[in-house]
ChimeraX commands (.cxc) that place a marker at each C-alpha (Angstrom):
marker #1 position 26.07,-38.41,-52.83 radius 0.5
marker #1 position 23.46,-41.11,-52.51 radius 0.5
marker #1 position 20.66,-41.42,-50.17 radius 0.5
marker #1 position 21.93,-43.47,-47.20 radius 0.5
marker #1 position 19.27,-46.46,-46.37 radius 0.5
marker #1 position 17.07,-44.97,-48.37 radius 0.5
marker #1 position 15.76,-48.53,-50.11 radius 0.5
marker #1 position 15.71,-49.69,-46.55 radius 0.5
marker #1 position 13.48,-50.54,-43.85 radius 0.5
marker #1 position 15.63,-49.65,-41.05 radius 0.5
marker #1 position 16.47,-47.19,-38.60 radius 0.5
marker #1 position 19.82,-46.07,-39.13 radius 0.5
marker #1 position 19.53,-43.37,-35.94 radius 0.5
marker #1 position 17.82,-46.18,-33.75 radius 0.5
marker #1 position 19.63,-45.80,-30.07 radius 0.5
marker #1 position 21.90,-42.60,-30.80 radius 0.5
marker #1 position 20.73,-39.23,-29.72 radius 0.5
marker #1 position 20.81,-36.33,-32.35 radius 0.5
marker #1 position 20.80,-32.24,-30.95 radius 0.5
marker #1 position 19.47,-30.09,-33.39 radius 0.5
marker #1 position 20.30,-26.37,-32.45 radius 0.5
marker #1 position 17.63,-24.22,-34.09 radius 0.5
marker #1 position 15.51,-26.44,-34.22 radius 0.5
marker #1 position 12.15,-24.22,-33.94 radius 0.5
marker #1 position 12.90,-22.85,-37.84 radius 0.5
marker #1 position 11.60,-23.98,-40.80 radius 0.5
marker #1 position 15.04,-26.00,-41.72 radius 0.5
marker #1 position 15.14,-26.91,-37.92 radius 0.5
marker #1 position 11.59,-28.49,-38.04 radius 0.5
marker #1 position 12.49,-30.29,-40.75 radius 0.5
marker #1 position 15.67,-31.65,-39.52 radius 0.5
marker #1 position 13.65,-32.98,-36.31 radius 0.5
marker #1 position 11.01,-34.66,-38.72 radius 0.5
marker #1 position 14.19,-36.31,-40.91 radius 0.5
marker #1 position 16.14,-37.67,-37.74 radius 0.5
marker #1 position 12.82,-39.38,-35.91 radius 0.5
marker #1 position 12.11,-41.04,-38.94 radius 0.5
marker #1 position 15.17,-42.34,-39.05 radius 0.5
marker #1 position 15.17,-43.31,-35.46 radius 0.5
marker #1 position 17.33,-40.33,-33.90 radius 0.5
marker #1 position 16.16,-39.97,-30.20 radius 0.5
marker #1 position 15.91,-35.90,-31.04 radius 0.5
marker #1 position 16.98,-33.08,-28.35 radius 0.5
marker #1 position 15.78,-29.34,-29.89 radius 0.5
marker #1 position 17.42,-25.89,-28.78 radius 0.5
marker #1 position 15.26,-22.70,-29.72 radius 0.5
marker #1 position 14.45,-19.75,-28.24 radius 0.5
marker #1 position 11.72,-19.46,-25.47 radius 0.5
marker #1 position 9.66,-17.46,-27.27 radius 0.5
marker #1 position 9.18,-20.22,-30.35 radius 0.5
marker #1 position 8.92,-23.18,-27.86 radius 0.5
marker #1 position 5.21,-23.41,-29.12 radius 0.5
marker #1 position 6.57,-24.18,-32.77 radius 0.5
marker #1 position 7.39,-27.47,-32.21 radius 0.5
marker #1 position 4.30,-28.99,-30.36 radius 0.5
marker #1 position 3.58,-32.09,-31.31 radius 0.5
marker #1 position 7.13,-33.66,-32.02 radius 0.5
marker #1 position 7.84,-36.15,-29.74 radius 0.5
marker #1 position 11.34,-34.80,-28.66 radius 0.5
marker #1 position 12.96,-33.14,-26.13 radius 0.5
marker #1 position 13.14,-28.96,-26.09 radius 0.5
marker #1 position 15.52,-27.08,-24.35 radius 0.5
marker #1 position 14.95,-23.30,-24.73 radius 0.5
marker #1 position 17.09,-20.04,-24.37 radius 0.5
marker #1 position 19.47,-18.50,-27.34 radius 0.5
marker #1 position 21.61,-20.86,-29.30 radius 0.5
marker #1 position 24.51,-19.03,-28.37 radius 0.5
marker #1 position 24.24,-19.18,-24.37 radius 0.5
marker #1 position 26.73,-21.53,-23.91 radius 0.5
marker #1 position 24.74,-23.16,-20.34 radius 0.5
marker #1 position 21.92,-23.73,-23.15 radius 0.5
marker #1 position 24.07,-25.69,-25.30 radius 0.5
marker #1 position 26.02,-27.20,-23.18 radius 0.5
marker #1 position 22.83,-28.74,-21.62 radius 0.5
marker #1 position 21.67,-29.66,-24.65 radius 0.5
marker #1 position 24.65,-31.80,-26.74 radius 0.5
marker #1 position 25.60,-33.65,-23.41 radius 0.5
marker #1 position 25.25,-37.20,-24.34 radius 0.5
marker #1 position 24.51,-36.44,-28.39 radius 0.5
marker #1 position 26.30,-38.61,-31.03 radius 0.5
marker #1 position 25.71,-35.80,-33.40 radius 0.5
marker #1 position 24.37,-31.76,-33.80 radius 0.5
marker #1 position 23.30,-30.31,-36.36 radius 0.5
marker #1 position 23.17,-26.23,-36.31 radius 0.5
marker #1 position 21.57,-23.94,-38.03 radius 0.5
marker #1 position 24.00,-21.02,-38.26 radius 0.5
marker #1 position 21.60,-18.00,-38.02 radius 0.5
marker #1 position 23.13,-14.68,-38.50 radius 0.5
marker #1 position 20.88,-12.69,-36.00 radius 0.5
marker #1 position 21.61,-9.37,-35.00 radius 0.5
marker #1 position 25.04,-7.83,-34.86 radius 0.5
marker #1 position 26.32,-9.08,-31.60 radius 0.5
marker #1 position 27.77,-12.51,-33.17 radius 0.5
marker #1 position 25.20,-14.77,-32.73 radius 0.5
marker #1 position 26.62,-17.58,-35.58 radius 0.5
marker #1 position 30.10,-17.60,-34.06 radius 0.5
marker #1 position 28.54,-17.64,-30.69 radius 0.5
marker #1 position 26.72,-20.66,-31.56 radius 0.5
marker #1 position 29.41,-21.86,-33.21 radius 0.5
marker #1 position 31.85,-21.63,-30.65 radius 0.5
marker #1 position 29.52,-22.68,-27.56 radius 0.5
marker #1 position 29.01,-26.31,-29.90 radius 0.5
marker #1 position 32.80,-26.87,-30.91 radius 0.5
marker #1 position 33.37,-26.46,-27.11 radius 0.5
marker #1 position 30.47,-28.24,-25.40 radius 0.5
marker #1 position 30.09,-31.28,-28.17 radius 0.5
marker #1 position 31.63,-34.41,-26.79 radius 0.5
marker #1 position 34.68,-35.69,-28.77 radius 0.5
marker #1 position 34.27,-37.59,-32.00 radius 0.5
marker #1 position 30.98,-35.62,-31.80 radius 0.5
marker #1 position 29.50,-35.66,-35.45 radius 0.5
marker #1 position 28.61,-31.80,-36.17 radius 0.5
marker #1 position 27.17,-30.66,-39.38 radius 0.5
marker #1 position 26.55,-27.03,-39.81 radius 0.5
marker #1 position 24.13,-25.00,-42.35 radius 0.5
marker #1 position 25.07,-21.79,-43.74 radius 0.5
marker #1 position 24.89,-19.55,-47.32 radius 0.5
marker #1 position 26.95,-20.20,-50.57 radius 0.5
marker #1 position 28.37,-16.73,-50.10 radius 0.5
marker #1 position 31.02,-18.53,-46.79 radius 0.5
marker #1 position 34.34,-19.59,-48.97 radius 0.5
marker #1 position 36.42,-22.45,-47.73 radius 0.5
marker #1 position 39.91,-22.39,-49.99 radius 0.5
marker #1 position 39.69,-19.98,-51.77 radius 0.5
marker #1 position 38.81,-21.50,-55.06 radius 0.5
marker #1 position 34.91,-21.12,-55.19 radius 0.5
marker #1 position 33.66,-18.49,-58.01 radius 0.5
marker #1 position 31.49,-16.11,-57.72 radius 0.5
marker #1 position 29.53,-14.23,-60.54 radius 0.5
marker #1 position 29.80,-10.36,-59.75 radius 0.5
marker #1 position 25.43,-9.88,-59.42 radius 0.5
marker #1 position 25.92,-12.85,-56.81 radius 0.5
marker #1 position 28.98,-10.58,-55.12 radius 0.5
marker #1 position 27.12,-7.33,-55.24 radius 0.5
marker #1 position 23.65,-9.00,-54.18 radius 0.5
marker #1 position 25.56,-10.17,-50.78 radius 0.5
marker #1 position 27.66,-7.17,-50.17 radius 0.5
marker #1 position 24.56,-4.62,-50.40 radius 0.5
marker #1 position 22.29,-7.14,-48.19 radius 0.5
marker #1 position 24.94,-7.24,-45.66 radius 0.5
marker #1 position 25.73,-3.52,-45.49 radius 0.5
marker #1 position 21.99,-2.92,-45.32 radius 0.5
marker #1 position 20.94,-5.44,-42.63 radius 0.5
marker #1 position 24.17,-4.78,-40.47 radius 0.5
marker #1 position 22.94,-1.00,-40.73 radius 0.5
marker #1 position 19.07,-2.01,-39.69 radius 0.5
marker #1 position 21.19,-4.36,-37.05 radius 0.5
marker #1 position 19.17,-7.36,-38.18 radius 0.5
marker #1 position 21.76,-10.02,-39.95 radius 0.5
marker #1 position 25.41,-9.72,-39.64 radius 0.5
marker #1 position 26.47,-11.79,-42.82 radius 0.5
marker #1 position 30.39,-11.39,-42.06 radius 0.5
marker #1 position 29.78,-13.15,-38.58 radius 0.5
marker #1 position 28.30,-16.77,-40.27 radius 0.5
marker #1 position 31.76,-16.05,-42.11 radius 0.5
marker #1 position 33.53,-16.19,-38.79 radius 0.5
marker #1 position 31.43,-18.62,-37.77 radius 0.5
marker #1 position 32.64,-20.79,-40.26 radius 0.5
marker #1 position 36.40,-20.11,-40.37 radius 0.5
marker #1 position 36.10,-21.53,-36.50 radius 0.5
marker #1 position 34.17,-24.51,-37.76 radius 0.5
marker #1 position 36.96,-25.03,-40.39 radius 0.5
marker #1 position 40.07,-24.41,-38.08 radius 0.5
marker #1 position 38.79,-26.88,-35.80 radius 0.5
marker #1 position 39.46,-30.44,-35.24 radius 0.5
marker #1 position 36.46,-31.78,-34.75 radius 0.5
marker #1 position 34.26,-33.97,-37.14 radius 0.5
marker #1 position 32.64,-31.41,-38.99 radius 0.5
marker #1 position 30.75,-30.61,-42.19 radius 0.5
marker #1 position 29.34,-27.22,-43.23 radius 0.5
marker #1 position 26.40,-27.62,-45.37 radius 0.5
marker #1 position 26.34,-24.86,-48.30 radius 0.5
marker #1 position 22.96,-23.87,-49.18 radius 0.5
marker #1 position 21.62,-22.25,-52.41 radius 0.5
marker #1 position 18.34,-20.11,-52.60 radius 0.5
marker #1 position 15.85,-22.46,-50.53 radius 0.5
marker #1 position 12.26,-22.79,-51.57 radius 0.5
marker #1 position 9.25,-25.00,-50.54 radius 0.5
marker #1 position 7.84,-27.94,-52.15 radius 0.5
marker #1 position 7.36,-31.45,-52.68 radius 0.5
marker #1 position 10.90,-33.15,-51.52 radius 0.5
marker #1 position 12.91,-33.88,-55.01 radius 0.5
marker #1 position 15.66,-36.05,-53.16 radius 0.5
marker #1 position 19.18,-36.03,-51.78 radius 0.5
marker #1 position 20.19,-32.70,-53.19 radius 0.5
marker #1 position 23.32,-32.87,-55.48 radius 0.5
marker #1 position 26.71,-31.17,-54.09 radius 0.5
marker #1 position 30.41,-29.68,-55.38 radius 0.5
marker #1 position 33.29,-29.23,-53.62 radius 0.5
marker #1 position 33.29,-25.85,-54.85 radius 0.5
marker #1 position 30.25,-22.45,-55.94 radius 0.5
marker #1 position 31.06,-22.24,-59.68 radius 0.5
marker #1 position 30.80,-25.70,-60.04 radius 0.5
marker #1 position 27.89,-26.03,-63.33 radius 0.5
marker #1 position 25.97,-28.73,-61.53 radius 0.5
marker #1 position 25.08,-26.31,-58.92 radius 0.5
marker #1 position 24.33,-22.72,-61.63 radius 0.5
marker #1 position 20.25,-23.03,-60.85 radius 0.5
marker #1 position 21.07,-22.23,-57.93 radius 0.5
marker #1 position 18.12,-23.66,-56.08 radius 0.5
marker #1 position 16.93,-26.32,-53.45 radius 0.5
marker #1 position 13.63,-27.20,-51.99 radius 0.5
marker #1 position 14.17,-26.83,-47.79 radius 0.5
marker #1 position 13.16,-29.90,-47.09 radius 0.5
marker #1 position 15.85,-31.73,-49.15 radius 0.5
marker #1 position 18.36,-29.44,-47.34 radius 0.5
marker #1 position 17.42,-30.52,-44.23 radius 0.5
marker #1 position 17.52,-34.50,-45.19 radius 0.5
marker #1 position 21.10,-33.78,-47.03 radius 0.5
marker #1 position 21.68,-32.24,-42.97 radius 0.5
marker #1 position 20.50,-35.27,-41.43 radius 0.5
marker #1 position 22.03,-38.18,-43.59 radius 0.5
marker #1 position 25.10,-36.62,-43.42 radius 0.5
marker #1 position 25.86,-37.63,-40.18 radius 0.5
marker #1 position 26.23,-40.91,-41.23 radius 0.5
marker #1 position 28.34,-40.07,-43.89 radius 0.5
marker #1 position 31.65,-40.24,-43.55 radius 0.5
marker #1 position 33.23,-38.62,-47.06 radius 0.5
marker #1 position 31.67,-35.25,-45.95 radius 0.5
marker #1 position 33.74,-35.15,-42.50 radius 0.5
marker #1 position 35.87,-32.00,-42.95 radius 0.5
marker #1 position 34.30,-30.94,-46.57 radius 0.5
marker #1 position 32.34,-27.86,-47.08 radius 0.5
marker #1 position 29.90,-28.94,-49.53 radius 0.5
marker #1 position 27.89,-26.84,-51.57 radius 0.5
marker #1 position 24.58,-27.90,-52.57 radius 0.5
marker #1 position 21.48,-27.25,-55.40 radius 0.5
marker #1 position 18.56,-29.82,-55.75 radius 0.5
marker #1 position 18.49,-32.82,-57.30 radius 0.5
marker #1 position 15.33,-31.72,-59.85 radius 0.5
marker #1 position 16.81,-28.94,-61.16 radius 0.5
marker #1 position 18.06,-28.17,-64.37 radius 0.5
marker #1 position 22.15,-28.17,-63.88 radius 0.5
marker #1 position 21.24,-30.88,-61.28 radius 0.5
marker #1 position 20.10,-32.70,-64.48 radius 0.5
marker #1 position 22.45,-31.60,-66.95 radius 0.5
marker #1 position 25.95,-31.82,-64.78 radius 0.5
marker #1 position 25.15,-34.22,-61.86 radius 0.5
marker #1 position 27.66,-37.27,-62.11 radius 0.5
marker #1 position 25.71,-40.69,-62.04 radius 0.5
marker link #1:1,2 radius 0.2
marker link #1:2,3 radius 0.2
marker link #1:3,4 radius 0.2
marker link #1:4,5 radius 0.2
marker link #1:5,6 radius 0.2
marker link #1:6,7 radius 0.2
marker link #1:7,8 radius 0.2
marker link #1:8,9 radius 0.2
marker link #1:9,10 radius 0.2
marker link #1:10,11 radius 0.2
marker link #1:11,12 radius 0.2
marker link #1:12,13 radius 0.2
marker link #1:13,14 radius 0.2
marker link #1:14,15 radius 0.2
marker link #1:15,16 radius 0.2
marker link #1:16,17 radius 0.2
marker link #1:17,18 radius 0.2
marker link #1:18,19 radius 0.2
marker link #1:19,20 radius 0.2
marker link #1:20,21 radius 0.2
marker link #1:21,22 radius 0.2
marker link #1:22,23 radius 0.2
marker link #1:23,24 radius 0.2
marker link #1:24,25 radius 0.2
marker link #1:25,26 radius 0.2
marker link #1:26,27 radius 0.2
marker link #1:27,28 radius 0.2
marker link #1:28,29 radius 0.2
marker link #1:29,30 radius 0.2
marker link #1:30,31 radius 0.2
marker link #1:31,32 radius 0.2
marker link #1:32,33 radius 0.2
marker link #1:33,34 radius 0.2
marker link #1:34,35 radius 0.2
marker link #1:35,36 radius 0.2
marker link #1:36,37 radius 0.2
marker link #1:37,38 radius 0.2
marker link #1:38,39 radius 0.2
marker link #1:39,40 radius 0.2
marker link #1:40,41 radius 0.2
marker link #1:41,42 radius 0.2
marker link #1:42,43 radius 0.2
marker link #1:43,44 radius 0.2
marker link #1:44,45 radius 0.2
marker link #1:45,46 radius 0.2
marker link #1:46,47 radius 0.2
marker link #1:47,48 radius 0.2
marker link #1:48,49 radius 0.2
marker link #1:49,50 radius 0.2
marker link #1:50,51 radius 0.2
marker link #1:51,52 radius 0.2
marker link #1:52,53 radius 0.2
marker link #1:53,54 radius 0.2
marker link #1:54,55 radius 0.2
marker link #1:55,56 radius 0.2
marker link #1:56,57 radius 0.2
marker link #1:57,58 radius 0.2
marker link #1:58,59 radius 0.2
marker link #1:59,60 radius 0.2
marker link #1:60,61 radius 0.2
marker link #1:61,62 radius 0.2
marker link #1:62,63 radius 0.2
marker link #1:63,64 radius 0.2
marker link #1:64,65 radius 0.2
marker link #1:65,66 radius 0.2
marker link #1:66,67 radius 0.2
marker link #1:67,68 radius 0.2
marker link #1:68,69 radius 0.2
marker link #1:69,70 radius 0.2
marker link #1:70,71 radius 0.2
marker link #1:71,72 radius 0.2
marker link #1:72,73 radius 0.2
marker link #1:73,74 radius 0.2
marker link #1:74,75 radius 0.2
marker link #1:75,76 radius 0.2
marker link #1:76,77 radius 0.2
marker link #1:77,78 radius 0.2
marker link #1:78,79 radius 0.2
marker link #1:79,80 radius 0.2
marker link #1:80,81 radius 0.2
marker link #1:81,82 radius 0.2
marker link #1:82,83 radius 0.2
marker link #1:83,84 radius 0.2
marker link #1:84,85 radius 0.2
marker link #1:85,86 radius 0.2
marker link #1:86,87 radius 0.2
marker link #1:87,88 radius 0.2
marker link #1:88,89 radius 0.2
marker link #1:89,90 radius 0.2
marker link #1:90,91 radius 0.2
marker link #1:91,92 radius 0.2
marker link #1:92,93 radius 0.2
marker link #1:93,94 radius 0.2
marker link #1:94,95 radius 0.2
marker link #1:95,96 radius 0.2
marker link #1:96,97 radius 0.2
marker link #1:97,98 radius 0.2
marker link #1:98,99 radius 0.2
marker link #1:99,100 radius 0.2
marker link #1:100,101 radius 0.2
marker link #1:101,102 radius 0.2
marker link #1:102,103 radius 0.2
marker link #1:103,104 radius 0.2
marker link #1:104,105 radius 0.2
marker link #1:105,106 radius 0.2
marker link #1:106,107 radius 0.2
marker link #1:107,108 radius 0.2
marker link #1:108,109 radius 0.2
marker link #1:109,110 radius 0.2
marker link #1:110,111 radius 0.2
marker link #1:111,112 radius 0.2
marker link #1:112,113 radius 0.2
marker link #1:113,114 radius 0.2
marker link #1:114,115 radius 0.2
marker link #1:115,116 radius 0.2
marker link #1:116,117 radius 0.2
marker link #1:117,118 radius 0.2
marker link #1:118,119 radius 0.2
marker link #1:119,120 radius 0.2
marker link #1:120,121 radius 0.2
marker link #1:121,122 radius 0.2
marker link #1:122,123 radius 0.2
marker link #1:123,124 radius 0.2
marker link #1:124,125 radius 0.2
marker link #1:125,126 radius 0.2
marker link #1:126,127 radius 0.2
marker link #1:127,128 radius 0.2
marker link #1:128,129 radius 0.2
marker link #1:129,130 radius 0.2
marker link #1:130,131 radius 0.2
marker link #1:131,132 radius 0.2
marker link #1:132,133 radius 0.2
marker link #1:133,134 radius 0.2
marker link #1:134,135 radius 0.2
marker link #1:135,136 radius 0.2
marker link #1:136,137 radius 0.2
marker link #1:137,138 radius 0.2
marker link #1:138,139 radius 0.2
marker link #1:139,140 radius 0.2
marker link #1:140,141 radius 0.2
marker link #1:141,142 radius 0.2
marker link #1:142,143 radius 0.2
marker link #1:143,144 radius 0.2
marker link #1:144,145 radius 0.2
marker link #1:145,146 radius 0.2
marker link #1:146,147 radius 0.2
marker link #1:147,148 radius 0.2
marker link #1:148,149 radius 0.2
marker link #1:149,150 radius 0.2
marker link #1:150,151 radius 0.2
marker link #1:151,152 radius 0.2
marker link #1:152,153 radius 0.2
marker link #1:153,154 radius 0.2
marker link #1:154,155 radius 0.2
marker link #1:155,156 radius 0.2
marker link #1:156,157 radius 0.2
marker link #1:157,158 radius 0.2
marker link #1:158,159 radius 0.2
marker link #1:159,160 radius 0.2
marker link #1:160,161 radius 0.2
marker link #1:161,162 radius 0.2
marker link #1:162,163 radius 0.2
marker link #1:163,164 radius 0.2
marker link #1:164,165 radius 0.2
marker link #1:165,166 radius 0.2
marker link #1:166,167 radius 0.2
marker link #1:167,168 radius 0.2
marker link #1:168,169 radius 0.2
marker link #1:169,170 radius 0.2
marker link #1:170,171 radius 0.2
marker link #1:171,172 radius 0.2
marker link #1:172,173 radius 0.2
marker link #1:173,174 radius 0.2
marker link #1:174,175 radius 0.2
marker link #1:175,176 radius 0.2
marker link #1:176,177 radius 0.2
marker link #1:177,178 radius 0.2
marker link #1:178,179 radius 0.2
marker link #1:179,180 radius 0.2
marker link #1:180,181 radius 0.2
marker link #1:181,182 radius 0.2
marker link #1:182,183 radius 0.2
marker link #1:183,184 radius 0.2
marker link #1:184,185 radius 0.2
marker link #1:185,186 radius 0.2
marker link #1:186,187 radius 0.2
marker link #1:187,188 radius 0.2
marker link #1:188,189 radius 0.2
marker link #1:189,190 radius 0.2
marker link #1:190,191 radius 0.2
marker link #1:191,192 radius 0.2
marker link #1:192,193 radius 0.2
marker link #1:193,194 radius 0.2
marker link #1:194,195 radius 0.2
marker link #1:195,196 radius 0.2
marker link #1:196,197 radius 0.2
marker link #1:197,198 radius 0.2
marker link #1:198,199 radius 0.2
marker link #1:199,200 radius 0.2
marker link #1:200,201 radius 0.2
marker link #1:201,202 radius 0.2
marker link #1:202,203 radius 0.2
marker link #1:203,204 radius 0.2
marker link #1:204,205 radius 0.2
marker link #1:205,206 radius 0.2
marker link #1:206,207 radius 0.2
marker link #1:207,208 radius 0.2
marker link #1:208,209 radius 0.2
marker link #1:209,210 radius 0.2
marker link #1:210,211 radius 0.2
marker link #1:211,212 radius 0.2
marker link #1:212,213 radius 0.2
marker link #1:213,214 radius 0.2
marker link #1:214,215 radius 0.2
marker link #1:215,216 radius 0.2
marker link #1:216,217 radius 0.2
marker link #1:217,218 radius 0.2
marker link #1:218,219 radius 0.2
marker link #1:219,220 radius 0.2
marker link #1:220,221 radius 0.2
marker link #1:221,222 radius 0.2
marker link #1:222,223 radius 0.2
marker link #1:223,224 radius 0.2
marker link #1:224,225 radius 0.2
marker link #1:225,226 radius 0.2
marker link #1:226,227 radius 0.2
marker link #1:227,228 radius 0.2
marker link #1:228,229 radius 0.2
marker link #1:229,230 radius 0.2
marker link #1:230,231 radius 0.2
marker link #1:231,232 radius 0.2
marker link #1:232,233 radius 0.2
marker link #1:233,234 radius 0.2
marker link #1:234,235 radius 0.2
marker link #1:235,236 radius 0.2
marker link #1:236,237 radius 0.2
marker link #1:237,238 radius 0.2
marker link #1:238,239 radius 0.2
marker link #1:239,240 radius 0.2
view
């Protein structure tokens, strides 16, 4: 996948109105920095407590819990797209929540793109090495346990998402890290894939490969799974 407009001088979001749900985070903030420079009139949904995080952007904030549906629905009325940050908070299904309150509230033809973890399978044909399976099973029994992160519900999360008939993509992402943006990140229909083994992408470039994926149509309905563009299977695998 290629950078959409990126050689050009326009504003591909110019006049359409963009919801990002999350948008107080550090992939939410820069979501809303990707979709006003491309023009996106940007509406944010956080909670009330992280309003403060995103002084200074010249958008509009709604606040309460991503998964109060009155919050949502407020905040996608009129959007052309949403993009959702699928947060596993708690144990009182907080992703599916969120999930469910945008399938339902989103106008139709509505484009949504959601974020979640390489460890959500979509067919059944991704591969997993077993320290990757035992590093998500023990982090999920612990956090459920602490009642921080419920792992299984961004699962259910997405198996809504995917059973839905909506114009959806769910964004895959490997281990993040901060840094200088190294592009579009590269993507595979499917974990195992050797483009994506260094399992690694810089946050930023996530939250572009979010953005511009709203104006692409090949990812409606695909669950792509991403690793940056600078990395070493990046360079190795990544078809020209």
């Amino acid at each position: 996948m290629e950078a959409i407009g990126a050689e050009s001088g326009g504003k591909p979001g110019a006049g359409r109105r963009v919801c990002v749900v999350g948008a107080s985070g550090k992939l939410g903030r820069y979501m809303v920095r990707h979709a006003l420079d491309r023009g996106f009139e940007v509406v944010g949904v956080c909670r009330e407590k992280s309003v403060h995080k995103l002084d200074g952007y010249d958008i509009t904030v709604v606040p309460g819990p991503t998964d109060d549906r009155a919050v949502i629905a407020r905040a996608v009325a009129g959007c052309d797209a949403v993009l959702t940050v699928l947060v596993p908070w708690g144990v009182r299904n907080y992703s599916s929540g969120t999930a469910q309150a945008v399938l339902d509230h989103a106008r139709p033809g509505t484009r949504l793109v959601f974020s979640c973890g390489w460890h959500v399978a979509r067919d059944g044909r991704d591969v997993y090495t077993r320290r990757f399976r035992v590093l998500v099973a023990v982090f999920g029994r612990l956090a459920k346990l602490a009642r921080v992160v419920d792992v299984a519900d961004q699962v259910e999360a997405c198996r809504r998402i995917f059973a839905s008939d909506t114009r959806w993509t769910v964004v895959r992402g490997s281990d993040l890290e901060e840094g200088e943006s190294e592009g579009l990140p590269v993507w595979s229909r499917h974990v195992g894939d050797p483009v994506l083994a260094s399992n690694r992408t810089r946050r930023v470039d996530y939250a572009r490969f979010m953005v511009e994926a709203v104006d692409d149509d090949t990812l409606v309905r695909e669950a792509p799974a991403i690793v940056g563009r600078g990395t070493p299977s990046a360079l190795a695998h990544a078809r020209p």
